[in-house]
FIVO-77287 format. One line per field, with one value per residue: residue in one letter; x, y, z of N, C-alpha, C, CB in turn; chain. Coordinates in steps of 0.2 Angstrom, whole numbers. Each point is the difference from the previous one (the first is absolute). Glycine has a CB too. Layout:
// FIVO-77287
residuo	[A_...]
n_xx	[X_...]
n_yy	[Y_...]
n_zz	[Z_...]
ca_xx	[X_...]
ca_yy	[Y_...]
ca_zz	[Z_...]
c_xx	[X_...]
c_yy	[Y_...]
c_zz	[Z_...]
cb_xx	[X_...]
cb_yy	[Y_...]
cb_zz	[Z_...]
cadena	[A_...]
//
This chain:
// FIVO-77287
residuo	[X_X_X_X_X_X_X_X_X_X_X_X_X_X_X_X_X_X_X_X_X_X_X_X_X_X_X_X_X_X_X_X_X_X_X_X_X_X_X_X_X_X_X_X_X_X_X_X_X_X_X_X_X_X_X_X_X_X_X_X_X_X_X_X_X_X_X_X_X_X_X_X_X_X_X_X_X_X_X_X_X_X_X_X_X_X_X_X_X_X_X_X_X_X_X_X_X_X_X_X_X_X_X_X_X_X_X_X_X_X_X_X_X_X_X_X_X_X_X_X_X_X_X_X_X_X_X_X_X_X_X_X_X_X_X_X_X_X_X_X_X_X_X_X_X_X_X_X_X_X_X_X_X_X_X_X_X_X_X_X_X_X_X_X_X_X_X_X_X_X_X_X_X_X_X_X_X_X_X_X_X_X_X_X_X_X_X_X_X_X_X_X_X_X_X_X_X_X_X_X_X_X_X_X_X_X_X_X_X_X]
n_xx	[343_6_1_-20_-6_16_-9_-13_6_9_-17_-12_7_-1_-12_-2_12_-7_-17_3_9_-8_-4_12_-1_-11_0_11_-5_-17_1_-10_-10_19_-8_2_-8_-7_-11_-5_-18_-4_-13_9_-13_-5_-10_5_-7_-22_-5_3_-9_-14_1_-2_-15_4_12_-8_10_-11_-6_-11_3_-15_-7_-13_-9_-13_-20_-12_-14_-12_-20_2_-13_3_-1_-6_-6_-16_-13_10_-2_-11_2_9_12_17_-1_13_10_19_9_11_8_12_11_10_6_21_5_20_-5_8_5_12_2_-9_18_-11_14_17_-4_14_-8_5_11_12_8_5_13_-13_-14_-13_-13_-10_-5_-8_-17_-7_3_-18_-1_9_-11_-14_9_-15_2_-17_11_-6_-16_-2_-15_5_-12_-1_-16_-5_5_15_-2_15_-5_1_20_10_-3_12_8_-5_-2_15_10_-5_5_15_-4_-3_19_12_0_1_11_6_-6_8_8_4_3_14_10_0_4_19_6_0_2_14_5_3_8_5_0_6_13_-12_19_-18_-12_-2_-12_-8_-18_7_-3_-13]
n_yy	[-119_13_-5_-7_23_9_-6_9_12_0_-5_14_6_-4_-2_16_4_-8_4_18_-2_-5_18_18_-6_-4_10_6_-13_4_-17_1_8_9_-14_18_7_11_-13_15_-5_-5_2_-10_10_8_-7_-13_1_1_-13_-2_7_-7_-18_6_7_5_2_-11_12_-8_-17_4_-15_9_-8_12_-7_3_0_8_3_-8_9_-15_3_-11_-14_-1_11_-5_15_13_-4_5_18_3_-9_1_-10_8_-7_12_-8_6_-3_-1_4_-4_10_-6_11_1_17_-3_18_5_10_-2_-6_2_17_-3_11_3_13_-15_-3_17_-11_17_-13_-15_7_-12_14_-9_7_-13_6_2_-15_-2_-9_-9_-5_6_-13_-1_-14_1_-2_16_-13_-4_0_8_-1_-6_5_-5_-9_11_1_-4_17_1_0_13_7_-10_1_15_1_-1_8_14_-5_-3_14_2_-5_7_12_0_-5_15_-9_14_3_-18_7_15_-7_-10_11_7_-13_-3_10_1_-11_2_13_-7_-15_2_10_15_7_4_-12_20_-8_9_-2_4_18_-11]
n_zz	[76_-2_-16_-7_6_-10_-13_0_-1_-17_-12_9_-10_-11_-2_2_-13_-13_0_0_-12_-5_6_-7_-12_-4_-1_-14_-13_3_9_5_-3_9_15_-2_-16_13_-5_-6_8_-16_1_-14_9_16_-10_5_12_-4_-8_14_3_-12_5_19_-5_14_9_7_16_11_-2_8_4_-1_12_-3_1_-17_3_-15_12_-12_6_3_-2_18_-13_17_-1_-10_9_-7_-19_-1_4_-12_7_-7_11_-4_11_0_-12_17_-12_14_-7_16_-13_6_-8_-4_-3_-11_9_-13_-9_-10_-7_-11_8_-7_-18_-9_13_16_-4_2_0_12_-3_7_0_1_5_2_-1_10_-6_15_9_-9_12_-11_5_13_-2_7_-7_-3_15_4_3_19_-2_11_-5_-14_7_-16_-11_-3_-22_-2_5_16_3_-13_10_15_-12_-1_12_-4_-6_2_16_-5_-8_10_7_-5_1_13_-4_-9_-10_-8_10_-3_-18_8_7_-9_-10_5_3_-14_-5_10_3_-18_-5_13_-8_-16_6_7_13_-2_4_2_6_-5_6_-22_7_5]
ca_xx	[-7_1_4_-4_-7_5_2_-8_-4_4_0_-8_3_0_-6_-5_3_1_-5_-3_4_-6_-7_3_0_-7_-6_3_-1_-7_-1_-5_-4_3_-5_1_-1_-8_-3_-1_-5_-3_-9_1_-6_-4_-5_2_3_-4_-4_2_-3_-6_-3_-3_-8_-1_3_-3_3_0_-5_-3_-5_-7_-7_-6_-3_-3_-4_-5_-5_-2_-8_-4_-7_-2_-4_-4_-4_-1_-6_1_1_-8_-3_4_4_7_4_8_2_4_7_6_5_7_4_7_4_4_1_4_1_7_0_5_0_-2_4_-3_-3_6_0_8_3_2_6_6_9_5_9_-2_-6_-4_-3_-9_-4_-4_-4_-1_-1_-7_-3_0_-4_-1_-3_-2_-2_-5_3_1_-7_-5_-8_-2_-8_-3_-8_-4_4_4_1_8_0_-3_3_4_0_4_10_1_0_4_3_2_1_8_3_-1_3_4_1_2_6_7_4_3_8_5_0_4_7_4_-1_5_5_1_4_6_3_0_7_7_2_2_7_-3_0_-5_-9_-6_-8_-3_-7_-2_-7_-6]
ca_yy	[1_9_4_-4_3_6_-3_1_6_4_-3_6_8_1_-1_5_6_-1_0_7_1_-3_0_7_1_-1_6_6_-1_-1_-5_2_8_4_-3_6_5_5_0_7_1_3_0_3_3_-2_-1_-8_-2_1_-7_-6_0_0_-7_-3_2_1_0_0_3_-2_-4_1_-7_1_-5_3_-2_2_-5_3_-1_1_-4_-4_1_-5_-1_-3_2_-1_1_7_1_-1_6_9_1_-5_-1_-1_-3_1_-8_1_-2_1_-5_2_-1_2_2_3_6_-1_6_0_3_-1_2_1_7_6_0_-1_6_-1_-4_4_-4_5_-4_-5_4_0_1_-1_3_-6_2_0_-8_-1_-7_-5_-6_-4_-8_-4_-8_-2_-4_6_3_-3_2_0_-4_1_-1_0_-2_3_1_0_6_3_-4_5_9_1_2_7_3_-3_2_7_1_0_8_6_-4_3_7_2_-3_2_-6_4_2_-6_-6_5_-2_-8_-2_4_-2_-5_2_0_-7_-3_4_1_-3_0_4_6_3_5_-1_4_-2_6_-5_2_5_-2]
ca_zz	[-1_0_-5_-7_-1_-4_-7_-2_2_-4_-10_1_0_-6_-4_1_-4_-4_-1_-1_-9_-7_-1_-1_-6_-2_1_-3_-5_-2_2_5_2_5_6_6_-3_1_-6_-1_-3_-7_-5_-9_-3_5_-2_1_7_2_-4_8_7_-3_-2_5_1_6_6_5_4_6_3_7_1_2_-1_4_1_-4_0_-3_4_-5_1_-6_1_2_-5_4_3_-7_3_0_-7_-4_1_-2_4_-2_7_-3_3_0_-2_-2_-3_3_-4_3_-7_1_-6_0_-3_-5_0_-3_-7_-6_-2_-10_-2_1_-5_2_2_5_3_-3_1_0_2_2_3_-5_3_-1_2_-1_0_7_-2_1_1_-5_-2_6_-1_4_-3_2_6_6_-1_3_1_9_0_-6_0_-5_-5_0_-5_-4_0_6_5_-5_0_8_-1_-1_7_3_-3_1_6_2_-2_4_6_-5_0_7_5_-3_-4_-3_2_3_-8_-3_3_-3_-7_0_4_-6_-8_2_1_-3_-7_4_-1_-5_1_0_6_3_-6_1_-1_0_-3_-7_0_-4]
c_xx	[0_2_-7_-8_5_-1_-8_-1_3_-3_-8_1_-1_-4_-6_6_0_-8_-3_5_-2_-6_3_2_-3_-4_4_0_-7_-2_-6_-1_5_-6_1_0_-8_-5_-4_-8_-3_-6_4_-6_-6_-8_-1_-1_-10_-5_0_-3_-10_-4_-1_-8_-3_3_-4_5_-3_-7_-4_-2_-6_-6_-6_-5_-8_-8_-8_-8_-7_-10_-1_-6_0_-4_-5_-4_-7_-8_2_2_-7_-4_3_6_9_2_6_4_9_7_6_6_6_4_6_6_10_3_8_-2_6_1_7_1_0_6_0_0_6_3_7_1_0_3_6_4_4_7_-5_-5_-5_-6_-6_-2_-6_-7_-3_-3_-10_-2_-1_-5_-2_-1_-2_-5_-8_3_1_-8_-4_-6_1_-5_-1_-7_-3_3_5_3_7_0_0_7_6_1_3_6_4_1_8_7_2_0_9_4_1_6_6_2_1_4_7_4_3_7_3_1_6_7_3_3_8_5_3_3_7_4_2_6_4_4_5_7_0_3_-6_-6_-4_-7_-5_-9_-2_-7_-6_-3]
c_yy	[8_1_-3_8_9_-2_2_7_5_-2_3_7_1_-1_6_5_-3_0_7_3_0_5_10_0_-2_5_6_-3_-3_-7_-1_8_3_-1_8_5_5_-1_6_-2_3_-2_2_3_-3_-2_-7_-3_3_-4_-4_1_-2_-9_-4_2_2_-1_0_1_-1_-7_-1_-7_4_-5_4_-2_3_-4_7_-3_1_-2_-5_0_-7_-6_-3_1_4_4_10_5_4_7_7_1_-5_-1_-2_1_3_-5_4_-4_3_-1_2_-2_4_3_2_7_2_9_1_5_-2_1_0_8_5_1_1_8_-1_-4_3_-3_8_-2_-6_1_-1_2_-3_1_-6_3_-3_-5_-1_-8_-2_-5_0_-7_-3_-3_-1_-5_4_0_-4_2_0_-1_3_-3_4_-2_6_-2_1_8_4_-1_2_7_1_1_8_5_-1_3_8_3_0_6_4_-1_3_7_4_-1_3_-3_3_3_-5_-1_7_-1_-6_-1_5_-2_-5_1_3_-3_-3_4_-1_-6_-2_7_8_3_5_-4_5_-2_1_-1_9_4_-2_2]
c_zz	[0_-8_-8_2_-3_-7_-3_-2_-8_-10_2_-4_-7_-5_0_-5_-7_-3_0_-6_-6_1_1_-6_-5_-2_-5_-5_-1_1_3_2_11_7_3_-4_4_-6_-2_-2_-8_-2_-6_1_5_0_0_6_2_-2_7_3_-4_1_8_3_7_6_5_8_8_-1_6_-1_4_3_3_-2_-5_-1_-4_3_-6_2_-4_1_3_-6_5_2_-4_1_-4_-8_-7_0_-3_4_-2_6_-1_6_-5_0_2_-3_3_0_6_-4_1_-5_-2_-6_-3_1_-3_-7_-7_-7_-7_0_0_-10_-4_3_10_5_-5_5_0_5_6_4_-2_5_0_2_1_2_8_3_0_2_-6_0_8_-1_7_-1_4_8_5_2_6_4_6_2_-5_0_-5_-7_-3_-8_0_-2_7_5_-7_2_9_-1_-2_4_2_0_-1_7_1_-4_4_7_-3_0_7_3_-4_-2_-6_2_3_-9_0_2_-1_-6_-1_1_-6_-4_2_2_-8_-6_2_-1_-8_-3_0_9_0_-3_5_-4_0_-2_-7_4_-3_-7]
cb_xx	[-4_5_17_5_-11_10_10_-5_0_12_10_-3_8_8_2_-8_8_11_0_-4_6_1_-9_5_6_0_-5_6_11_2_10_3_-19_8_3_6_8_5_2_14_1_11_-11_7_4_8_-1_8_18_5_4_9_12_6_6_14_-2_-8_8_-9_3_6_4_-4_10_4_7_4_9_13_9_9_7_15_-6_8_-6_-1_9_5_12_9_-3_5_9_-2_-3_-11_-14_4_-9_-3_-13_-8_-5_-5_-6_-3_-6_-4_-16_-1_-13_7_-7_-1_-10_0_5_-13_4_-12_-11_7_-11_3_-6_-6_-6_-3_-1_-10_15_9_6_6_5_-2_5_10_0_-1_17_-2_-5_11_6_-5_9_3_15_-8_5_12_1_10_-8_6_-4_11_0_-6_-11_2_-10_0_-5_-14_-9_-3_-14_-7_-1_-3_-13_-8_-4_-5_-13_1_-4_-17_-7_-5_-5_-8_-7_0_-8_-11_-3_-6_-15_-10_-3_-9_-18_-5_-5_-6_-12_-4_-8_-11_-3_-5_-9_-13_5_-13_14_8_-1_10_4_13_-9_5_8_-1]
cb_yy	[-10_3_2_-21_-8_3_-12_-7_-2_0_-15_-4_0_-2_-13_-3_5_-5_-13_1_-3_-15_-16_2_1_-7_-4_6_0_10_0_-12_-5_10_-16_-5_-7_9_-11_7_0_1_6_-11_1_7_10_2_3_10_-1_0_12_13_0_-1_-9_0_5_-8_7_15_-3_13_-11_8_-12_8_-4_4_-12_2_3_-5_10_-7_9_8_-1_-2_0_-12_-14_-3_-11_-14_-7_6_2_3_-4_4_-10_8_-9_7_-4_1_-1_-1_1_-7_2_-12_3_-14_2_-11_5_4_-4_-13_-2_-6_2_-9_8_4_-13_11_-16_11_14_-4_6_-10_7_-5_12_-9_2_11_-4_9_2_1_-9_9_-3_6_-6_2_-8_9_3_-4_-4_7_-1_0_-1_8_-9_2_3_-13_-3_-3_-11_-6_3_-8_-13_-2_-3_-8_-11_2_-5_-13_0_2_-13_-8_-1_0_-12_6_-9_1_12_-6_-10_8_6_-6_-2_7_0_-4_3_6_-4_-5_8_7_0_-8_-11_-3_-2_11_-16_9_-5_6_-11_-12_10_-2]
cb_zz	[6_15_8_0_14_9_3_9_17_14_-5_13_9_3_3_14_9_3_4_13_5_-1_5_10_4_6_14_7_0_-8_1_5_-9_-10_3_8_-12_6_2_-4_12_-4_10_-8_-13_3_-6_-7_2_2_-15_3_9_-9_-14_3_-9_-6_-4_-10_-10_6_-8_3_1_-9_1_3_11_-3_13_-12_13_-8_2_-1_-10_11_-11_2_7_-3_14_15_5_3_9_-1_10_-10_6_-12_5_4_-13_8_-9_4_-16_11_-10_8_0_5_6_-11_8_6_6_6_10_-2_6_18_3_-11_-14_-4_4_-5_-8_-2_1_-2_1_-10_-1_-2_-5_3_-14_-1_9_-10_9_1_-13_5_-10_6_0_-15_-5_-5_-13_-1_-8_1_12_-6_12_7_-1_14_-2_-7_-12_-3_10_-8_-11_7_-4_-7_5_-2_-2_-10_2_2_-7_-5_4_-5_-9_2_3_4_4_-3_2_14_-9_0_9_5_-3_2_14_1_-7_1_13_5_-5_7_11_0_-7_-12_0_1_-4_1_1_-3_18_-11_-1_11]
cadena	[A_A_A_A_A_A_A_A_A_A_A_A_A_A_A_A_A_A_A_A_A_A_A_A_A_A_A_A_A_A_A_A_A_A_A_A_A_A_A_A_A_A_A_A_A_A_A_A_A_A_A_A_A_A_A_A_A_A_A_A_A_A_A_A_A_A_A_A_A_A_A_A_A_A_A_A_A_A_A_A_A_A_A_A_A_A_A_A_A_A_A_A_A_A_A_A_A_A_A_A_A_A_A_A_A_A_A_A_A_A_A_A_A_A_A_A_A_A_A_A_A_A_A_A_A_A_A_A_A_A_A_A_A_A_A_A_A_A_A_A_A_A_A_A_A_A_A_A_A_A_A_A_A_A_A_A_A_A_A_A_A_A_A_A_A_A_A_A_A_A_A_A_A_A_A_A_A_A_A_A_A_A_A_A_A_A_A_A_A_A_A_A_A_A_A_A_A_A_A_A_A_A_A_A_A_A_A_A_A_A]
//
């Protein structure tokens, strides 16, 4: 039984040698491509490579989650109060509309703005220049949206313009919080991971002058 697994071990062997031999001399007769060659970073034409990034349009780099609380206050004229009407006088009466809304803040880079003077290849060194990041999109489905209190009747326009509140508030949020200087650092992290990945030993990553 010993000397049948020796028999084994010793026709393994051989088989692995013989198999790096084929696959040597393969490669020096152009057969096969070289696995353990260095592959060398290249760009035929950077103008090319800058269409690419471009047809991706927008990088999106960080996301906030958010919810608050948002609501509009509004007169009405009593109708009931029809004595104090009749004299000239109005009786009115304060509706509110209160919404508890959730929302995400996408933030990142506009990559429709880079052009070919901001992107240079020198041997394995590539640079970009990326433009300065911004707030992309705020979404927030109608399912982030719950009425809290809603007194007096309320319009599709009127309960439009809360959500716009709403919406220009998580901006404002957002911004204080430093949501820019988080998209910027991520967004940098990224693009660099990604050239390095495609075989560039140096990526420099620089913000496009406005």
């Amino acid at each position: 039984m010993q000397k049948l697994a020796v028999k084994i071990g010793i026709f393994a062997l051989i088989l692995t040698i013989l198999g790096g031999v084929g696959y040597y001399v393969s490669v020096k007769m152009n057969l096969l491509p070289n696995a353990f060659e260095e592959k060398k970073a290249y760009i035929s034409e950077t103008p090319t490579m800058v269409k690419e990034i471009k047809s991706i349009a927008e990088l999106y780099s960080v996301c906030y989650y958010d919810q608050l609380y948002v609501d509009s206050v509004r007169k009405e004229i009593k109708t009931t109060d029809a004595v104090i009407n009749f004299f000239g006088g109005n009786s009115t009466t304060n509706t509110k509309l209160g919404l508890i809304t959730t929302a995400k803040v996408f933030a990142g880079f506009d990559l429709s703005k880079l052009d070919s003077t901001d992107i240079s290849v020198m041997d394995s060194t590539l640079t970009i220049k990326l433009p300065a990041p911004q707030i992309i999109d705020i979404v927030m489905n109608p399912s982030d949206v719950i009425t809290f209190i809603e007194e007096g009747k309320w319009s599709m326009d009127e309960v439009k313009m809360v959500k716009n509140k709403a919406i220009s508030m998580f901006r404002k949020r957002a911004l204080n919080k430093g949501i820019l200087v988080d998209a910027e650092k991520k967004g940098k992290e990224s693009i660099e991971l990604f050239f390095k990945s495609l075989g560039f030993k140096n990526v420099i990553v620089e913000q496009k002058n406005s």
